[in-house]
Residue, then its C-alpha position, 0 to 999 in steps of 0.5 A: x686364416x691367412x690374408x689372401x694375397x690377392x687384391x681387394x678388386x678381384x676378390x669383391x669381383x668374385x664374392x659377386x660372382x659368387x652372390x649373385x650365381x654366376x658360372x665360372x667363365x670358359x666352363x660348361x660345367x656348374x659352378x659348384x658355388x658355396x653360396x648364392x643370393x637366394x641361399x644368403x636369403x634364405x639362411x638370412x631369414x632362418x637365421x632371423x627367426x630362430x633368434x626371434x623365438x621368446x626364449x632365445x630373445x630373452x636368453x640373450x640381449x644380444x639377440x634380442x638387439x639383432x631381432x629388434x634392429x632387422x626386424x623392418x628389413x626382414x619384413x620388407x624382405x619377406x614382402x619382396x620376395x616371390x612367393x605363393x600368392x604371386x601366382x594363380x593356380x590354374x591346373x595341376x599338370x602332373x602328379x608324383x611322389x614328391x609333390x605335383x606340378x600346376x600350370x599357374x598364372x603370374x597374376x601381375x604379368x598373366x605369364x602362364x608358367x609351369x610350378x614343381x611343388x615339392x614337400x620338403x620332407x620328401x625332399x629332404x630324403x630324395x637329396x636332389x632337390x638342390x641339383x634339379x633347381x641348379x640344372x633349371x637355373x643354369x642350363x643352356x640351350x633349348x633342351x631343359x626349361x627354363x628356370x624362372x623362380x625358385x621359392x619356398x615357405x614353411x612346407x614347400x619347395x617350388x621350381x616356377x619354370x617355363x611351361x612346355x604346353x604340349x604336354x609329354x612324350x607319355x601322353x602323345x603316346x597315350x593319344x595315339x591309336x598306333x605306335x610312332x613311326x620309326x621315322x618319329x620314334x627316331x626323332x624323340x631318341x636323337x632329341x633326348x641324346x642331345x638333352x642328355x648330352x647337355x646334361x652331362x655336359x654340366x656334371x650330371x646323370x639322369x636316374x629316370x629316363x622315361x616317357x613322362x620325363x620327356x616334355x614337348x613344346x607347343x608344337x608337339x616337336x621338341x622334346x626337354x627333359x626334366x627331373x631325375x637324378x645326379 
């Protein structure tokens, strides 16, 4: 590999930028990064107990020495981290073939969230995992929510993202006794081409437009769009 030419300042400055998931400066599109701090973690962490199998340990006293040498940092990582037990359970709010979503409660701050639980195997074959959390981590304005945490353990994914309260388009119009006035009805369809003209805006295609994917505020006003497809 040649050396770069240009000097160490700029580079630490982009490696952080890299790290720590920033989006290219002056781009409305997603900064298509190699790597993140929660994916560093992440590989980190496999990395870890991979090599802490008995029989890779033993295979090699250098990875034995590796073990041994993170093995405190690992456990503090692991303690730092955000993960299940940091949140209370409240409801489950939804249901689909990936997995389901609950209203949970952050047990220290007793902020109410919304949590997108997704199985990893299912995951794996849908291929759009990572792109849904990228959306949430970085989009702008009011028409997605917004992302808060993002985690996972040995079976899961899980997306903990701001909680729309008023429900979906689907169930507003489940309640109804009469169809929406096309006076309403042309609201939810301007709402829904401003949120997927944001997200075309950063390099993205929604798969599955529909009712159930159309998420209102607490004022049954605002419509987001959640879920689907790049």
């Amino acid at each position: 590999m040649e050396p770069s030419k240009e000097a160490i300042a700029v580079r630490i400055t982009r490696l952080n930028r890299q790290i720590l998931g920033k989006v290219t400066s002056g781009s409305s599109k997603l900064n298509k990064k190699t790597i993140d701090r929660e994916a560093l973690l992440d590989a980190l962490t496999v990395l870890y107990d991979e090599c802490n199998d008995d029989p890779v340990k033993k295979s090699d006293d250098l990875v034995k020495t590796f073990v041994d040498r993170y093995r405190s940092t690992l456990a503090e990582l692991r303690r730092t981290r955000v993960c299940l037990s940091d949140f209370e359970i409240l409801q489950t709010i939804g249901r689909g073939h990936f997995g389901e979503v609950h209203m949970v409660r952050e047990k220290e701050t007793s902020d109410v969230y919304a949590m997108k639980t997704m199985r990893k195997e299912e995951a794996r074959k849908r291929a759009t995992a990572e792109d849904e959390r990228d959306v949430l981590a970085n989009a702008n304005g009011p028409w997605m929510p917004r992302l808060q945490y993002a985690f996972q353990d040995n079976s899961n994914l899980y997306l903990v993202m701001e909680l729309c309260s008023g429900g979906d388009l689907a169930g507003l119009l489940a309640r109804r006794s009469q169809p929406l006035a096309e006076r309403d009805a042309a609201f939810y369809v301007a709402e829904t081409a401003h949120a997927l003209k944001a997200l075309h805006g950063m390099g993205y295609v929604h798969r599955d437009i529909k009712p159930h994917n159309i998420l209102l505020d607490r004022c049954v006003l605002d419509a987001r769009l959640v879920a689907g497809g790049r």
